[in-house]
FIMAR-925337 format. One record per residue: residue in one letter; y, x, z of N, C-alpha, C in turn. Coordinates in nm, 3 decimals, padded with zeros to 5 digits. Atoms other than C-alpha are relative to their C-alpha. Example, Ala and Ser with C-alpha at 12.3 -4.5 7.8 and 13.67 -1.06 7.14 Angstrom:
# residues 2
- A  -00.119  00.089  00.000  -00.450  01.230  00.780  00.120  00.090  00.000
- S  -00.119  -00.082  -00.006  -00.106  01.367  00.714  00.109  -00.077  00.073
END
This chain:
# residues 67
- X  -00.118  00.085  00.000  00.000  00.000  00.000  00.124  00.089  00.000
- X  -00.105  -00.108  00.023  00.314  00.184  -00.105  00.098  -00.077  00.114
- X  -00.140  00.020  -00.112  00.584  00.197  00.202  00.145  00.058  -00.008
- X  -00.116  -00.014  00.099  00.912  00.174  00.145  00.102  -00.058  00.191
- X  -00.086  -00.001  -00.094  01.203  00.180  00.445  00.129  -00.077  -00.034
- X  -00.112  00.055  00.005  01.433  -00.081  00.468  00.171  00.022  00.105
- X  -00.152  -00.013  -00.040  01.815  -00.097  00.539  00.018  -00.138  00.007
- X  -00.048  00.136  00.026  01.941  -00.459  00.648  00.082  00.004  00.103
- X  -00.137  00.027  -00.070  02.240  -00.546  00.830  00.023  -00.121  00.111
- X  00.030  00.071  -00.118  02.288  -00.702  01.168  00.129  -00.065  00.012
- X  -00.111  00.056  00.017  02.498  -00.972  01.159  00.064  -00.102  00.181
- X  -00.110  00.043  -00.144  02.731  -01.153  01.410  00.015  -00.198  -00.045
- X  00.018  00.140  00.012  02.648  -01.585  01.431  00.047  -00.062  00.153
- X  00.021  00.086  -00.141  02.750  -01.845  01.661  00.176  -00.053  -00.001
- X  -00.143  00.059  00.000  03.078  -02.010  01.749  00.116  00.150  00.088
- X  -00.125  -00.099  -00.036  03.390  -01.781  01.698  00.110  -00.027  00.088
- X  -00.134  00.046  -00.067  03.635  -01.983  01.819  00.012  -00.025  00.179
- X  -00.043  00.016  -00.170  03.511  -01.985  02.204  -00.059  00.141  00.005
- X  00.056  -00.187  -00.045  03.361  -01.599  02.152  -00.127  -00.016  00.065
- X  00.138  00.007  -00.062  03.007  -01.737  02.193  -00.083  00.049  -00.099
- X  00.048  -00.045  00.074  02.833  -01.527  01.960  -00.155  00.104  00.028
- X  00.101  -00.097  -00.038  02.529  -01.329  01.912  -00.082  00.043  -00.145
- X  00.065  -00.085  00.095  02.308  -01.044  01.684  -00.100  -00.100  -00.066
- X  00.112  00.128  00.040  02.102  -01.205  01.393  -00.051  00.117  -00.091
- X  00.050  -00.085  00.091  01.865  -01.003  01.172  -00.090  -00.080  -00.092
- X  00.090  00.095  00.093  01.734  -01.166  00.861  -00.102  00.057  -00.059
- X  00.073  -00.056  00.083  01.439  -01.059  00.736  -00.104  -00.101  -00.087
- X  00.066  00.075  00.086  01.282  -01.180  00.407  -00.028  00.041  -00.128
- X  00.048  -00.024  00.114  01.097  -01.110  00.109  -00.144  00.054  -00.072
- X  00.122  -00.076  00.050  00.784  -01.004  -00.103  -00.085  00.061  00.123
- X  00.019  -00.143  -00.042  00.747  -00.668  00.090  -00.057  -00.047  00.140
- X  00.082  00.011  -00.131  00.683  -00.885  00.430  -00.177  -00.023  -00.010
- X  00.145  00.009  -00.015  00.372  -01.018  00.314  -00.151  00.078  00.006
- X  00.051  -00.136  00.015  00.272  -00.700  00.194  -00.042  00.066  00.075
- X  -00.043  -00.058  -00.091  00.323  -00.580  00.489  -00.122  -00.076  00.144
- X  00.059  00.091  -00.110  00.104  -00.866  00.701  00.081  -00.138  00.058
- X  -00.017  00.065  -00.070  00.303  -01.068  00.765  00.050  -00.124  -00.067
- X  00.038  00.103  00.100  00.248  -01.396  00.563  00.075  -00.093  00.113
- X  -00.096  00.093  -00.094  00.402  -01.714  00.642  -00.093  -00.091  00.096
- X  00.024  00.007  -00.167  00.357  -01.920  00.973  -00.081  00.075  00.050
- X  00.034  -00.067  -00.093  00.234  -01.627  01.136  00.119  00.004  00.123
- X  -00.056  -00.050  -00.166  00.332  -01.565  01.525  00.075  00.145  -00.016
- X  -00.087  -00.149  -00.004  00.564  -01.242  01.559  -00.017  -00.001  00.125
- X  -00.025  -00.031  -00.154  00.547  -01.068  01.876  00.104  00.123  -00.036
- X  -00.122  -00.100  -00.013  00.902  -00.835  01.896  -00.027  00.062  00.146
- X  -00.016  -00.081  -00.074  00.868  -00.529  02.134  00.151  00.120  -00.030
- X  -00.136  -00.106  -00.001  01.206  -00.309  02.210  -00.012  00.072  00.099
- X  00.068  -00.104  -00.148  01.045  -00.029  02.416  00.176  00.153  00.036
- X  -00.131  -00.045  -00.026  01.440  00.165  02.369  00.111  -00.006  -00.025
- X  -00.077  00.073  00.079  01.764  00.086  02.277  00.037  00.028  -00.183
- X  -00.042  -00.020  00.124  01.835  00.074  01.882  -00.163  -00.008  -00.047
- X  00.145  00.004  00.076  01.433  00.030  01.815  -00.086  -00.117  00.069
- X  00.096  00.135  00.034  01.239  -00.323  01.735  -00.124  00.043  -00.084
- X  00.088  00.015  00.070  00.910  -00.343  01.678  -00.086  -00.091  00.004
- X  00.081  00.157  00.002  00.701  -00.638  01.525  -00.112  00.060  -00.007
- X  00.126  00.038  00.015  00.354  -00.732  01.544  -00.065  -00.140  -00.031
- X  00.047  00.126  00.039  00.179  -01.021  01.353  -00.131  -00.046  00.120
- X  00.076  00.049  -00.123  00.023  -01.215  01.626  -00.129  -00.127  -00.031
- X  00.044  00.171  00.045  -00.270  -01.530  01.596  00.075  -00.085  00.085
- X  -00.017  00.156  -00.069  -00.162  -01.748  01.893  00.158  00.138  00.076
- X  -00.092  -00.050  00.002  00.213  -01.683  02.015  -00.031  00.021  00.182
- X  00.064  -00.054  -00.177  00.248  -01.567  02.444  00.121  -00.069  00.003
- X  -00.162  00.039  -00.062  00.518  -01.744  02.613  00.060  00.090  00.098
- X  -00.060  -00.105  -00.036  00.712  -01.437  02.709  00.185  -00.023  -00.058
- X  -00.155  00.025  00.064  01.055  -01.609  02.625  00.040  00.008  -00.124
- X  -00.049  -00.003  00.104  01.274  -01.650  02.306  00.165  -00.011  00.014
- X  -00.174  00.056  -00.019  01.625  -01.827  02.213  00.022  -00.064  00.098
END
């Protein structure tokens, strides 16, 4: 499977006008499925330091919090 390093841009959502905002990262295309991670699969997100996310395609999701 050829791997290939993406660049995507972390954007800024939510209501401006009371400064209730927060980080959004979109990810989408081809390269995920490629990748494992087909659609309705479970994501489990680990951030073991600051500036580094890492996914894992999950079967059944953990209730370890979200939005």
């Amino acid at each position: 499977m050829k791997r290939k390093n993406r660049q995507l841009k972390v954007e800024e959502v939510g209501d401006f006008y009371n400064h209730n905002t927060w980080s959004f990262i979109r990810l989408r295309g081809k390269w995920l499925k490629n990748a494992g991670f087909v659609p309705n699969t479970h994501v489990q997100v680990e951030n073991p330091a600051p500036g580094i996310l890492v996914l894992h395609a999950v079967e059944k999701p953990t209730n370890q919090g979200g939005f």
